[in-house]
N, C-alpha and C positions, 0 to 999 in steps of 0.2 A: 668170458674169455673170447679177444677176435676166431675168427676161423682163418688157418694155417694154409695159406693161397700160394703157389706158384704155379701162374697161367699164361697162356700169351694174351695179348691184349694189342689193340689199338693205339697209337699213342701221335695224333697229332698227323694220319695217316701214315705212320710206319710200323714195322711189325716190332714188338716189344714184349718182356717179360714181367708181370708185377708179382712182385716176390710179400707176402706177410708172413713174420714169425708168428709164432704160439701166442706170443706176449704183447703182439700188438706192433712190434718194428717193422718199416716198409721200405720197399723200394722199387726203381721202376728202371730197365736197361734196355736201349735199342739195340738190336740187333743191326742198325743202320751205325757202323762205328765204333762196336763194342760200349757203347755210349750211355754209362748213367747219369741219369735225369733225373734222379728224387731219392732223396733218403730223409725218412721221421723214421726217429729212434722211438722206441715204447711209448706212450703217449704225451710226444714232444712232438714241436712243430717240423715244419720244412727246414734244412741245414745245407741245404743246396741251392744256390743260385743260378735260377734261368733266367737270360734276357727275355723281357714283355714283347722282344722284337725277333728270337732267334727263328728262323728258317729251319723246315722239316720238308726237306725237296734232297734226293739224291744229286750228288756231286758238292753241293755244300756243306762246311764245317758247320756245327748245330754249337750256338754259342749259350756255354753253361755247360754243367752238371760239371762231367771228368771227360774231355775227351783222353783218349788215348794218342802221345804223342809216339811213332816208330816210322821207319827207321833214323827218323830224324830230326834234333828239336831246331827249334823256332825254324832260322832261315841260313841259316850257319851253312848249307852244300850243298848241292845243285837242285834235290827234288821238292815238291811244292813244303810250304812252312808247316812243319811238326811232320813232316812223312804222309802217308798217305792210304794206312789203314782207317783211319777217323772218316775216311771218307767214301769207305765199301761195305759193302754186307757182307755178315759175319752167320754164321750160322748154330743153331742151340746144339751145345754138347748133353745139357743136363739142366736139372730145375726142380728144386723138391724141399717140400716144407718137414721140418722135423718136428720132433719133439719140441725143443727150443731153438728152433734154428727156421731160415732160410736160406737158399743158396739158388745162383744160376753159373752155366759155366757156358760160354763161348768160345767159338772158335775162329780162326781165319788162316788161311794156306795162301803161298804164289799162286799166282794164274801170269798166262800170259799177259797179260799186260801188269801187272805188279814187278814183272822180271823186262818187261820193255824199257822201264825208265828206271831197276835196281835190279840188276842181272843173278839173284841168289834165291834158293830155294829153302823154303823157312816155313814153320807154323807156328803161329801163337795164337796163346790162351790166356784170357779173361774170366777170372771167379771172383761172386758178389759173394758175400756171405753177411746175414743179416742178425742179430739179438739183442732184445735189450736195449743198450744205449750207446751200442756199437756196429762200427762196418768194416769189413776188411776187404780191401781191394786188390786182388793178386794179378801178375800179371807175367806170365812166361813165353820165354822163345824159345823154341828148338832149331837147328841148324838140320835141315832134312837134306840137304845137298852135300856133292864133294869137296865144297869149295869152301874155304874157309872166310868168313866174313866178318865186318863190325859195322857196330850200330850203337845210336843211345835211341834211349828210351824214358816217355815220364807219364805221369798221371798229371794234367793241368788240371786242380782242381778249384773249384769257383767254390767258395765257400762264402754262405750268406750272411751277411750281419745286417745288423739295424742301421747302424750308422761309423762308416769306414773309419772317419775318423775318432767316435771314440773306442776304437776297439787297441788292444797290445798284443804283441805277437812276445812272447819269452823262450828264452832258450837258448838263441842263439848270439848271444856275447861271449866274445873271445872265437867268436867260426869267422875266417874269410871267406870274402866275399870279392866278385867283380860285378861293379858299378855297367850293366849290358845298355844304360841310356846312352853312354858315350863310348860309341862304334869305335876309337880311337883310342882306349884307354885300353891297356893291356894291364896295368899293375891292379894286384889284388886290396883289397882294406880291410883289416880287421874292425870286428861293430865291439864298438868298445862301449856301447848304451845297454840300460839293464833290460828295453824290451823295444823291440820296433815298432814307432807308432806312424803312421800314414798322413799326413800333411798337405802331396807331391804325388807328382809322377813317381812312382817305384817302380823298377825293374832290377832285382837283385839276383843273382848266382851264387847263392852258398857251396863253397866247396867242403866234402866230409862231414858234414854234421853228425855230431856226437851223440846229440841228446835229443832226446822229447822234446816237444811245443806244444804251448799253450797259447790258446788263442783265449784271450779274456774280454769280453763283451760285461756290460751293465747284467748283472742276474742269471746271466750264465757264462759257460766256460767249454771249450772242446780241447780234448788230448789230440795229437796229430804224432803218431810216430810211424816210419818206415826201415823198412828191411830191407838190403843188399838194393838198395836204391841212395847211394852216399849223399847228392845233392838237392837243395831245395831252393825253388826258385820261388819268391814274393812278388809278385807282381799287381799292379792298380793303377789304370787309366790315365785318372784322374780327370779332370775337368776336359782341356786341350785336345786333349788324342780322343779321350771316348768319342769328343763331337766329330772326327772324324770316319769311327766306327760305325756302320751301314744297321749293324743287328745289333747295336747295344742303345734304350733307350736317353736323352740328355743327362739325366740324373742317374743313370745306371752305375757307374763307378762307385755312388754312395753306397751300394746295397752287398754289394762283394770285396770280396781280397781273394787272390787267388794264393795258395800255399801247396808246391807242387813238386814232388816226391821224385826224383830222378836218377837216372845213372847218364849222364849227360858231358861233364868234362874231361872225363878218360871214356872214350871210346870202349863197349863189352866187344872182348874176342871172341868168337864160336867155332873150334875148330866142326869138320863133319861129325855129326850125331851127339854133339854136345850139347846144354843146355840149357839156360839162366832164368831165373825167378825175380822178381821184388815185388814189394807187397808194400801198401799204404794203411795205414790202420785209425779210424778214426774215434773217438767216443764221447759222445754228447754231456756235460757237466750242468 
C-alpha cells in the first residue's frame, strides 16, 4: 500500500503541495495561483494536461493543470484575462493524508494591490480532495468587506486525452450555448448533437447545465460534474490559435480539451459577510 503524503515540495521552482491518498491517488497544487498541476487517480495515469512549454516565473499564467479563474472570466471587463488570483501566491490553510483520503486547503485575501485594480475586500478558498479515482475541487469566496460586490468565477480545466479529436463530450444536448468565437454574436444555440466532438476551433458557453459529462476517450472514460457552478465552457485551440500561443507546444491542442466548470453568465452577488461555494468533481473511468 503507497504511503499517505501530504508535503510541500518543489515544483518547477515554486512552492507546492503533493498530496497521496492511502490508495495510491495523487496530486500536486501550487501555492503560485492556487494552481493544480497533476492529478492520477489510484493507479491510473496523468489526467491533467500540462504544456511541455508552460512558464513557472511569478507574474505569468502557468498554462495547464486548473487555473483558477476570479474575479473575472476570459476578458469580458477591465482587469487582466480570467482575474488575477492565478496569478499571486496563495498561502497553505491545511494538508493532511487520511485514512482514505487526501486533501490541501488554500487560501488568498486583498492586499493592496489586488484592491488597486478591484476596489473590494474578499477571501477565498481552494480545496483538493483526493481518492480513489476521484478529485473534487472546491472553490469559495467570502465577502470580508462593507461593500457589496460581484464577480464570476471558474475552474479552467485542461483535461488530458490521447487524441482531441477522437474524444466525445455527452451531456450536454438540449443546454444553450453561446458560440464566444464570434465576438459579435449575441444569440444563444441550443446543441441539438448526442455529444460534442472536436474537429475546429471550440469556444463554447454552456449556460445552466443540468447534467453530468462524460468525457469518452478509446478505453477509458471521466465523470465531470459541478456544483453551484451553473456554466461550462469547452474550449480547444485547435490548429490556428495554438500556433499563436507562446506556452502551448505546435501540436498541443491535440493533447487537451478543456471542460470548465463556472458561474460566469449571471454575475455571484456577495452582500458583506456573505458567501459562495462551487465545487468541480471529477472521476477517472
Amino acid at each position: 500500500m503507497p504511503t499517505p503524503i501530504a508535503e510541500d515540495i518543489d515544483y518547477h521552482g515554486l512552492p507546492a503541495i503533493h498530496l497521496r491518498a492511502p490508495d495510491g491517488a495523487e496530486a500536486i497544487v501550487l501555492l503560485y495561483g492556487g494552481h493544480l498541476v497533476s492529478w492520477k487517480p489510484a493507479g491510473g495515469e496523468e489526467r491533467l494536461y500540462m504544456s511541455d512549454k508552460a512558464i513557472f516565473q511569478l507574474g505569468t499564467p502557468v498554462r495547464g493543470g486548473v487555473p483558477v479563474c476570479f474575479p473575472q472570466f476570459g476578458n469580458t471587463g477591465p482587469l487582466p484575462q480570467h482575474g488575477f488570483v492565478r496569478t499571486r501566491m496563495w498561502e497553505k490553510v491545511a494538508a493532511r493524508a487520511g485514512d482514505d483520503f487526501a486533501m490541501a486547503a488554500l487560501r488568498i485575501t486583498d492586499s493592496e494591490e489586488t484592491r488597486a485594480i478591484w476596489p473590494h475586500a474578499f477571501q477565498a478558498e481552494l480545496s483538493i480532495g483526493v481518492t480513489n479515482a476521484r478529485i473534487d475541487i472546491e472553490f469559495e469566496v467570502e465577502n470580508t468587506g462593507d461593500q457589496a460586490f460581484e464577480f464570476a468565477a471558474a475552474l479552467h480545466t485542461y483535461l488530458c486525452v490521447k487524441e482531441v479529436e477522437e474524444v466525445s463530450l455527452e451531456g450536454l444536448r438540449g443546454q444553450r450555448y453561446r458560440n464566444l468565437l464570434n465576438k459579435d454574436a449575441i444569440e444563444e444555440v441550443v446543441d441539438t448533437g448526442t455529444a460534442v466532438v472536436i474537429d475546429r476551433e471550440t469556444t463554447r458557453l454552456y449556460y445552466e447545465t443540468e447534467n453530468p459529462l462524460l468525457l469518452r476517450e478509446h478505453r477509458r472514460s471521466l465523470g465531470i460534474n459541478a456544483e453551484s457552478m451553473p456554466d461550462t465552457v469547452v474550449w480547444n485551440p485547435w490548429e490556428h490559435t495554438c500556433a499563436t500561443i507562446a506556452d502551448l507546444p505546435a501540436n498541443g491542442f491535440r493533447r487537451f480539451l478543456c471542460v470548465e466548470a463556472g458561474a460566469i453568465q449571471k454575475p455571484v452577488q456577495l452582500a458583506p459577510a456573505e458567501s459562495w461555494w462551487g465545487r468541480q468533481t471529477l472521476v477517472a473511468m
